[in-house]
N, C-alpha and C positions, 0 to 999 in steps of 0.2 A: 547445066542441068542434064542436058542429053550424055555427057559423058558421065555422070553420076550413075545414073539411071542402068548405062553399061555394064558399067563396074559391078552393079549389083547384081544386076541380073546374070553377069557369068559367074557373079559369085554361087549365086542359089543352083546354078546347075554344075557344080564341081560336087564330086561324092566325100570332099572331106568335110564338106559343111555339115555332114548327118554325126560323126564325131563331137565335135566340136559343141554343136547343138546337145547331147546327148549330155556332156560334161556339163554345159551351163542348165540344163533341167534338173541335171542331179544335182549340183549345190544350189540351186533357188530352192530345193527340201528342207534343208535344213540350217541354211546361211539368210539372211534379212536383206536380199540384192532386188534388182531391177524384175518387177514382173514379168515369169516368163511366158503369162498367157499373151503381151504384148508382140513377142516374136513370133509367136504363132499369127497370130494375126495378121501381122505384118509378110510374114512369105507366107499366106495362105494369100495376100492380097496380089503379091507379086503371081502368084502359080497362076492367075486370074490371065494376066498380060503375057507371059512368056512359056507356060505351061511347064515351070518350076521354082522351084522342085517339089520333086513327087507325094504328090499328100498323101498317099498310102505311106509312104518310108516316114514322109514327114509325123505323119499321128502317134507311127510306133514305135517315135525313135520320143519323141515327147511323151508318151505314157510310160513307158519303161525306165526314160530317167525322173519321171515327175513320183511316179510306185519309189523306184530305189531310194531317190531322196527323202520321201516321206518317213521309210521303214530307217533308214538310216538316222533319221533325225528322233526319232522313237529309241531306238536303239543310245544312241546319245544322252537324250532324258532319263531313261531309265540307269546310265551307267554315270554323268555326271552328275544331270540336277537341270536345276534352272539358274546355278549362280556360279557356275564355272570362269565363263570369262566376262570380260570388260561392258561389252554389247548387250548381254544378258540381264545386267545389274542395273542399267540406266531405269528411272521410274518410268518413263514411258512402256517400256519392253517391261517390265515388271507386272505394269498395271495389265496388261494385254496377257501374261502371265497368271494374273491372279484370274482374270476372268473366265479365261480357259478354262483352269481347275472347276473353279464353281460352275462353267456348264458341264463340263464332262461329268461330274456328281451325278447330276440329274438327268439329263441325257446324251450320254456318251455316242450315240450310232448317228442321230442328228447331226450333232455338232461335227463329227469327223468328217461326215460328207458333203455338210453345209461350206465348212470351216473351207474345204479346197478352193475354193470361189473367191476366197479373200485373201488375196495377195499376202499379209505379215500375219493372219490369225493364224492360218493355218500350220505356219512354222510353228508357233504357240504352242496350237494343239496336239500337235505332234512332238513335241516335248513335253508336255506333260503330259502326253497319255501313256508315254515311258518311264514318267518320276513316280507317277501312280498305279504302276504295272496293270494297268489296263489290258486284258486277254489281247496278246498278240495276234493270235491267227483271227481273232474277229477284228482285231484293227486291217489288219492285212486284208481281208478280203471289203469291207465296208471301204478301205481307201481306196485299192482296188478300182471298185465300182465308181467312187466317188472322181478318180484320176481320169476312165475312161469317158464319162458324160463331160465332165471339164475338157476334155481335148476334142470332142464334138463340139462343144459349145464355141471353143476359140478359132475353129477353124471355121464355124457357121459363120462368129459376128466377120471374120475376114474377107469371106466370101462375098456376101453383103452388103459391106458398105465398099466393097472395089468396086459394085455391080450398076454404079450410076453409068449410065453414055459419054457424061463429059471428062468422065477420069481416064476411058479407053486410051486415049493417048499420051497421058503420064502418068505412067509405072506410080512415080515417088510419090508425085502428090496423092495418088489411091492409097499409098500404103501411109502415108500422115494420117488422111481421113479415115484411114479404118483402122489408127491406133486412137486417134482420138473419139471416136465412136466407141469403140473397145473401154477405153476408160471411163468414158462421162457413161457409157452402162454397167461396168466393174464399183460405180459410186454408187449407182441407184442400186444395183442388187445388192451392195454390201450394207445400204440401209435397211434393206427389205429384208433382208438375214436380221438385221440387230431385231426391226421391229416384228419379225416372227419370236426372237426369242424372250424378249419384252412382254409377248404378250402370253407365251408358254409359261413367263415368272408367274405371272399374275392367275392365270389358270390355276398353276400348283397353289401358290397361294392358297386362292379361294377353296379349292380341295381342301387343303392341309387344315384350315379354319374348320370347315364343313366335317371333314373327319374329327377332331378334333370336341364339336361340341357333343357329338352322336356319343364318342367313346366316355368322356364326361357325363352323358345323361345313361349312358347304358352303366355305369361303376356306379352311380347312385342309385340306380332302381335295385342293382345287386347287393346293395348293400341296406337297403329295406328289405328286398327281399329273405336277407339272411338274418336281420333284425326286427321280426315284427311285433316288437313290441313299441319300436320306436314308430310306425305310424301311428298308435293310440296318442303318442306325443302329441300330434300335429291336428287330430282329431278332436272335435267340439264335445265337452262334456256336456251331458245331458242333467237337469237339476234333479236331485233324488228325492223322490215325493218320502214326509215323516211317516214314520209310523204312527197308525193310530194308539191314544191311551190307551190302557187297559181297561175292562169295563171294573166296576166294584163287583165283589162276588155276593151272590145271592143266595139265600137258604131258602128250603124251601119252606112252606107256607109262611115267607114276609109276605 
């Protein structure tokens, strides 16, 4: 275990690991691989014991390949599709596909920045929000945004769960514990995304109903309005009293 521990920790403090690092941010953009907020984590846990490597290099070597992946994988959608290669076509990735679409319809700025949080959605979303030419430079800077709170957030959970006392003395086992912390919270936020946007269906829904009866009740008032003879229709007649007989005519002196 001690010699493991080694190994790693001269590995985090060599400068080609910031390379390396950089490549595998950039394809978890837009390739369906191992999450890379878990690396983060994980030598955010390690920098805790050895003081590396450096989390400033570390954040912005991670948001710059996690931005390039994104735009790259946009880029991708927009010039294949969704049904180019093998990976793509599978009904899982499909279904995960179809759902994208249908939230980016409805709210596309959510979703993109929500979407970075969830490991395989956001490859999704960021292929389709290039098959559906969704405004580039508003995807780019919404991703942006959305990439930078993500590599705060992944360096927080690592910080964190390395920060018990009884891990101070092994490196590895902090960095197990703060990848599985990292995950079993990657689960609950990724419910609490679905069930925000569950409950945003259901909103519109109710809206859409709601609009819906008003625009219905307002074409019918216009449409008496423009006919008014057709409320006498619907209107109670009144019974028409007879006219009284004529009297017989009279001369005078009968």
């Amino acid at each position: 275990m001690d010699s493991i521990n080694d190994v790693i920790l001269h590995a985090a403090g060599q400068w080609w690991i910031y390379p390396i690092l950089l490549v595998f941010f950039f394809v978890d953009g837009f390739a369906m691989v191992a999450p890379s907020e878990t690396l983060i984590v994980a030598l955010a846990a390690y920098w805790r014991h050895s003081g590396e490597p450096n989390l400033w290099v570390l954040g912005t070597t991670a948001l710059v390949g996690a931005i390039a992946g994104d735009n790259m994988a946009y880029l991708l959608g927009r010039r294949i599709g969704t049904n180019r290669w093998k990976w793509m076509r599978r009904p899982r990735v499909q279904k995960v596909f179809a759902w994208a679409r249908h939230e980016l319809d409805k709210r596309g700025a959510v979703l993109i920045f929500t979407a970075r949080y969830v490991p395989w959605g956001r490859v999704a979303v960021n292929y389709v929000a290039g098959t559906t030419r969704f405004r580039h430079r508003t995807f780019f800077w919404l991703d942006a945004f959305a990439c930078l709170t993500w590599v705060g957030y992944s360096l927080a959970v690592g910080l964190l769960a390395s920060s018990f006392p009884w891990l101070h003395d092994n490196p590895l086992l902090g960095v197990l514990v703060a990848v599985v912390f990292a995950v079993v919270l990657g689960v609950i936020l990724d419910h609490a995304i679905t069930l925000f946007h569950r409950w945003r269906d259901t909103v519109d829904a109710r809206n859409a109903a709601v609009t819906a009866v008003a625009e219905h009740a307002h074409e019918h008032e216009h449409e008496r309005a423009a006919r008014p003879e057709a409320a006498d229709d619907y209107s109670p007649r009144r019974p028409v009293a007879p006219e009284p007989a004529d009297a017989p005519d009279r001369t005078p002196g009968d």
